[in-house]
C-alpha positions as a printed Julia matrix, in Angstrom:
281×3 Matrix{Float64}:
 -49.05  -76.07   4.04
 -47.41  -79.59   3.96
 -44.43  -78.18   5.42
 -46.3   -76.82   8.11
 -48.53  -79.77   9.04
 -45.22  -81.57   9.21
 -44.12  -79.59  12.04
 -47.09  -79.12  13.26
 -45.86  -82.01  16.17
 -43.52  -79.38  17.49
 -45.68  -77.1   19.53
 -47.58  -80.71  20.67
 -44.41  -82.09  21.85
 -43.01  -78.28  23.58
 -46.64  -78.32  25.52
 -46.11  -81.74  26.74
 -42.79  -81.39  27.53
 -43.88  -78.22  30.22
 -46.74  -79.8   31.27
 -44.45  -82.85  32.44
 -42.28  -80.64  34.12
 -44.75  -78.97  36.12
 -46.56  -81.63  37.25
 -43.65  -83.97  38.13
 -43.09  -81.9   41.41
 -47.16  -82.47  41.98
 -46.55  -86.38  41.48
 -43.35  -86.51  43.8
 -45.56  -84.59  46.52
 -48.17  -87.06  45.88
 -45.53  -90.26  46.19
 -44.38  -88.52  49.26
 -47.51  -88.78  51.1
 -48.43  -92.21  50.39
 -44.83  -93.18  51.76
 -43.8   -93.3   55.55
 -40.96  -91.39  56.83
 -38.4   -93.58  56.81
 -39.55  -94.58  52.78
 -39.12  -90.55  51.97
 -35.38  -90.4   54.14
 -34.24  -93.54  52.04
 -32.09  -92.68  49.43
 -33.17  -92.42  46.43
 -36.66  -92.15  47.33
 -39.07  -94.22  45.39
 -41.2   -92.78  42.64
 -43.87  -95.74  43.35
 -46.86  -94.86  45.74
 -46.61  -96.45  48.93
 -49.77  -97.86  51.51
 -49.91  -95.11  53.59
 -51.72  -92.61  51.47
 -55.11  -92.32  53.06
 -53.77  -92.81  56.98
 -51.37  -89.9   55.96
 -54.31  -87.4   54.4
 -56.59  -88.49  57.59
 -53.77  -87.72  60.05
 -53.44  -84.39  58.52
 -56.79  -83.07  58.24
 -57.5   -84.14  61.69
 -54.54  -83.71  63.99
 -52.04  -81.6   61.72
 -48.27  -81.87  63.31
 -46.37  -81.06  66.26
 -45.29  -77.8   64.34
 -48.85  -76.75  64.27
 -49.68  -77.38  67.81
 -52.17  -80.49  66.7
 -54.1   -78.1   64.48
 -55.97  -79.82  61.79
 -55.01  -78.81  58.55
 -58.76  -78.7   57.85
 -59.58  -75.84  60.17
 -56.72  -74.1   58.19
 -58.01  -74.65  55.41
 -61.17  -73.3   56.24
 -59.49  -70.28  57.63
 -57.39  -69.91  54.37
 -60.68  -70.36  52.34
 -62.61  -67.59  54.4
 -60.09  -65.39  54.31
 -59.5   -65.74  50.4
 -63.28  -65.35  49.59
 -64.11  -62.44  51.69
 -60.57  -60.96  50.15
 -61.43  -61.66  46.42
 -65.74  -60.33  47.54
 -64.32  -57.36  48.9
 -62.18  -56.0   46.48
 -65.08  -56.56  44.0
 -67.65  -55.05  46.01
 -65.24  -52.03  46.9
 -63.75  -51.87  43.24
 -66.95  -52.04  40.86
 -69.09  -48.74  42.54
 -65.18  -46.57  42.77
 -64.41  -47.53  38.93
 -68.15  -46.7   38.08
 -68.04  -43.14  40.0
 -64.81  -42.3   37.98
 -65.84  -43.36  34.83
 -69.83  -42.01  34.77
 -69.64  -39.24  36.97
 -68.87  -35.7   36.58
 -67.71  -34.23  39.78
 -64.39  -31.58  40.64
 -61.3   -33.6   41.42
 -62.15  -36.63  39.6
 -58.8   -37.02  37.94
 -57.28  -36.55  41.13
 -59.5   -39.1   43.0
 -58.33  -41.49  40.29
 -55.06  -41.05  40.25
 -54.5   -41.01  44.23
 -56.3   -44.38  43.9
 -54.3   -45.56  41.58
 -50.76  -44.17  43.22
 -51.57  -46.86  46.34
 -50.54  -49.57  43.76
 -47.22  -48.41  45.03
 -48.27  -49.47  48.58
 -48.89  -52.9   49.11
 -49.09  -53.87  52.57
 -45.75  -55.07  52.72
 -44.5   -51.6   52.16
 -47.02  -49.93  55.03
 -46.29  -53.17  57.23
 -46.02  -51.73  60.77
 -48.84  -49.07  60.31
 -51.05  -51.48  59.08
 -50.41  -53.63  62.25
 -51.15  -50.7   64.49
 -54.0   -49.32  63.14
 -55.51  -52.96  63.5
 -54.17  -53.67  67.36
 -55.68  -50.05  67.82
 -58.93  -51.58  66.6
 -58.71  -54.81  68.26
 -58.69  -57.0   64.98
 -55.54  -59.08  65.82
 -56.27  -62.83  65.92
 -59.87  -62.51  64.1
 -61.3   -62.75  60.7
 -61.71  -58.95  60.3
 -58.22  -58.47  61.01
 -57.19  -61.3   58.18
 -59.29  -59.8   55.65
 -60.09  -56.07  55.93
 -56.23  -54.67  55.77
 -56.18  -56.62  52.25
 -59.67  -55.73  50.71
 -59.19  -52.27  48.92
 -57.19  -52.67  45.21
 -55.89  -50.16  43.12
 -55.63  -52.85  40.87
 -59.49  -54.08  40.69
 -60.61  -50.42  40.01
 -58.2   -49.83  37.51
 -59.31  -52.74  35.49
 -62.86  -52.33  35.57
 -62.37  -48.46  34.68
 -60.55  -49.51  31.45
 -63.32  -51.53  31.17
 -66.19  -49.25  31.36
 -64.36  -46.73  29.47
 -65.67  -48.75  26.42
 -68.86  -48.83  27.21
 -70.69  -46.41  24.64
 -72.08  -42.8   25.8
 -75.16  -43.72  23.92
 -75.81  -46.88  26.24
 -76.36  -44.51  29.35
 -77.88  -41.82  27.54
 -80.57  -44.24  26.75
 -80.64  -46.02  29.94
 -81.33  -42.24  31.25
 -84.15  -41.43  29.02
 -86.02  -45.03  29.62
 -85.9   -43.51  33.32
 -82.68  -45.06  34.92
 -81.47  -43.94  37.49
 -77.53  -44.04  37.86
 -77.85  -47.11  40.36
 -80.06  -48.59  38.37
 -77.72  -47.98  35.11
 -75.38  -50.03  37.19
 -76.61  -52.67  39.01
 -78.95  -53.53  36.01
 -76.86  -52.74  32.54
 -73.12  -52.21  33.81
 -72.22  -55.38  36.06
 -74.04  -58.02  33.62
 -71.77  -56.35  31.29
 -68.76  -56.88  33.42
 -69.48  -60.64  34.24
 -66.72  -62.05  32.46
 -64.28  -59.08  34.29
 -65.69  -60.06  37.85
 -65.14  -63.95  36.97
 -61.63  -63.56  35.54
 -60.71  -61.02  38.65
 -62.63  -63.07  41.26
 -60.09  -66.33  40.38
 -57.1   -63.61  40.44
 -57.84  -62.27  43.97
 -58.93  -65.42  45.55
 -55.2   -67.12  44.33
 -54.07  -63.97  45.81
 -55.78  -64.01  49.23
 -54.95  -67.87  49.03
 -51.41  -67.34  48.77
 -51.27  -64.3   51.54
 -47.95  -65.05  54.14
 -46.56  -62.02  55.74
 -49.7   -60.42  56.93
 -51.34  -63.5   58.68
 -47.89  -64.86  59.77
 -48.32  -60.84  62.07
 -51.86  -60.65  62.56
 -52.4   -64.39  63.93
 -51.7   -65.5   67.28
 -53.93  -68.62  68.15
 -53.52  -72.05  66.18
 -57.55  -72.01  65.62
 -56.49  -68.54  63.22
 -53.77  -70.48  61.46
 -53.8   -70.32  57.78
 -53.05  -73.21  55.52
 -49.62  -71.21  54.37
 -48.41  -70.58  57.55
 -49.58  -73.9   58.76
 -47.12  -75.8   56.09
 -44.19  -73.78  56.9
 -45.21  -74.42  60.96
 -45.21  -78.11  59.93
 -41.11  -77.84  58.77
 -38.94  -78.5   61.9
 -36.11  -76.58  62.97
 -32.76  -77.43  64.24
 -32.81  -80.91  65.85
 -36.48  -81.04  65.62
 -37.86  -84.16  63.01
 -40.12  -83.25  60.31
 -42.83  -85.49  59.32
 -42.39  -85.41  55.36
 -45.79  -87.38  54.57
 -48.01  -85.11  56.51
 -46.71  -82.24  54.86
 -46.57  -83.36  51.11
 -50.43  -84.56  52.26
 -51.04  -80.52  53.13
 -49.5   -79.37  50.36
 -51.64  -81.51  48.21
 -54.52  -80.51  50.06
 -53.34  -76.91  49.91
 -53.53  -76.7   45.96
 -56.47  -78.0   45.63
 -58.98  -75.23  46.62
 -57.46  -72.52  44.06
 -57.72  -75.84  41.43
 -61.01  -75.73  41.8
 -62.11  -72.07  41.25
 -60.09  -72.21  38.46
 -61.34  -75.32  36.54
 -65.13  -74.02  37.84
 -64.84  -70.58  36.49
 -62.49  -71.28  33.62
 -64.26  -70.13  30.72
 -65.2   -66.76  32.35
 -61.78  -66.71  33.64
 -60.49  -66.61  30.04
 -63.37  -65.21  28.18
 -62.64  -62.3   30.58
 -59.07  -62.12  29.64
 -59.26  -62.56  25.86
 -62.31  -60.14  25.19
 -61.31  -57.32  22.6
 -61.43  -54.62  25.31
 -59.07  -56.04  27.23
């Protein structure tokens, strides 16, 4: 025991150590956007924050860059954030009522319902990329909200964890439910989704990074600089060829680009793990 209390430092020390490296980049970026440009081109660049931090954040939230066509990066952001909500809602809504018909009902070609779903995990929308597009200029969903989000929305992945899920939920639970009168919606709505809270919160902060983080697909589907996502709108922001870039504002988006998926995380941490950790997982 005194042996290990001695070294009991080490771990300490290994945590701090990554935790340093992984938010130096984050402090660099924050340097960066308090600097002007001609601070950031200097060589070396200085690791002390400059004056221009809030004039930098305002001129990005308001007027973006050249790159973006003068689109604030807070309309992308709110694009960004719709998209990612209605992405990580969907694929709940869709995924909870498909696990629960696999797992609680009897009906002929269940396995084989299952397992088509489940073969799509080899089918992500990079993969059915020009389909995809047509179906949704066929449908007139290029350059709107629907088109950002509804491509994206069914997961493979979402139904397959919540029917590992409610594979452990006992027989005897929705026998009983069934002889106090429940009806199978009622079994669910009322006694299977409280149950799969912690599920739905640690899934929820998965899908939202993920819808978040989406490039390819908006980068297709998005013409106008009022649909630009937050993504697209940093890499828009990078000039090309002789064309200057303006280093603060974009360290300032980046920044401001982090800190959405921050917050879901730090709000819904504890379900977020609880939902991770749990013995049926």
């Amino acid at each position: 025991m005194a042996g290990s209390g001695r070294g009991a430092w080490i771990p300490h020390a290994t945590l701090l150590a990554g935790l340093a490296l992984v938010l130096f980049p984050i402090y660099v970026a924050f340097v960066a956007s308090s600097l002007s440009l001609g601070d950031i081109l200097a060589a070396p660049m200085t690791l002390a924050p400059g004056p221009h931090l809030f004039a930098n954040f305002r001129e990005a939230l308001v007027s973006g860059t050249l790159g973006t066509s003068g689109q604030g990066v807070a309309r992308m952001m709110a694009n960004s954030l719709v998209m990612a909500m209605l992405i990580a809602i969907g694929k709940i809504v869709i995924s909870l009522p498909s696990a629960y018909a696999v797992v609680f009902f009897r009906f002929p070609l269940r396995r084989l319902c299952f397992w088509a779903i489940f073969v799509t995990l080899m089918l992500p929308v990079e993969v059915r990329i020009i389909p995809t597009y047509k179906v949704a200029a066929d449908l007139k969903l290029i350059d709107t909200h629907a088109g950002l989000v509804l491509p994206l929305v069914a997961s493979a992945t979402a139904t397959l964890l919540f029917r590992q899920f409610f594979l452990t939920i006992p027989d005897e639970l929705a026998e009983a439910a069934k002889l106090d009168g429940a009806g199978p919606w009622r079994f669910f709505i009322w006694i299977v989704i409280p149950l799969s809270r912690t599920n739905i919160a640690a899934l929820f902060v998965i899908l939202f990074i993920y819808g978040w983080n989406q490039y390819l697909w908006p980068l297709l589907v998005t013409d106008s600089p009022g649909m630009t996502t937050i993504v697209i709108g940093i890499r828009q922001m990078i000039g090309t060829g002789d064309a200057q870039t303006a280093w603060p504002l974009v360290m300032a988006t980046a920044l401001l680009a982090i800190l959405p998926p921050v917050v879901v995380m730090l709000t819904m941490q504890r379900w977020f793990v609880a939902g991770l950790i749990e013995p049926e997982k």
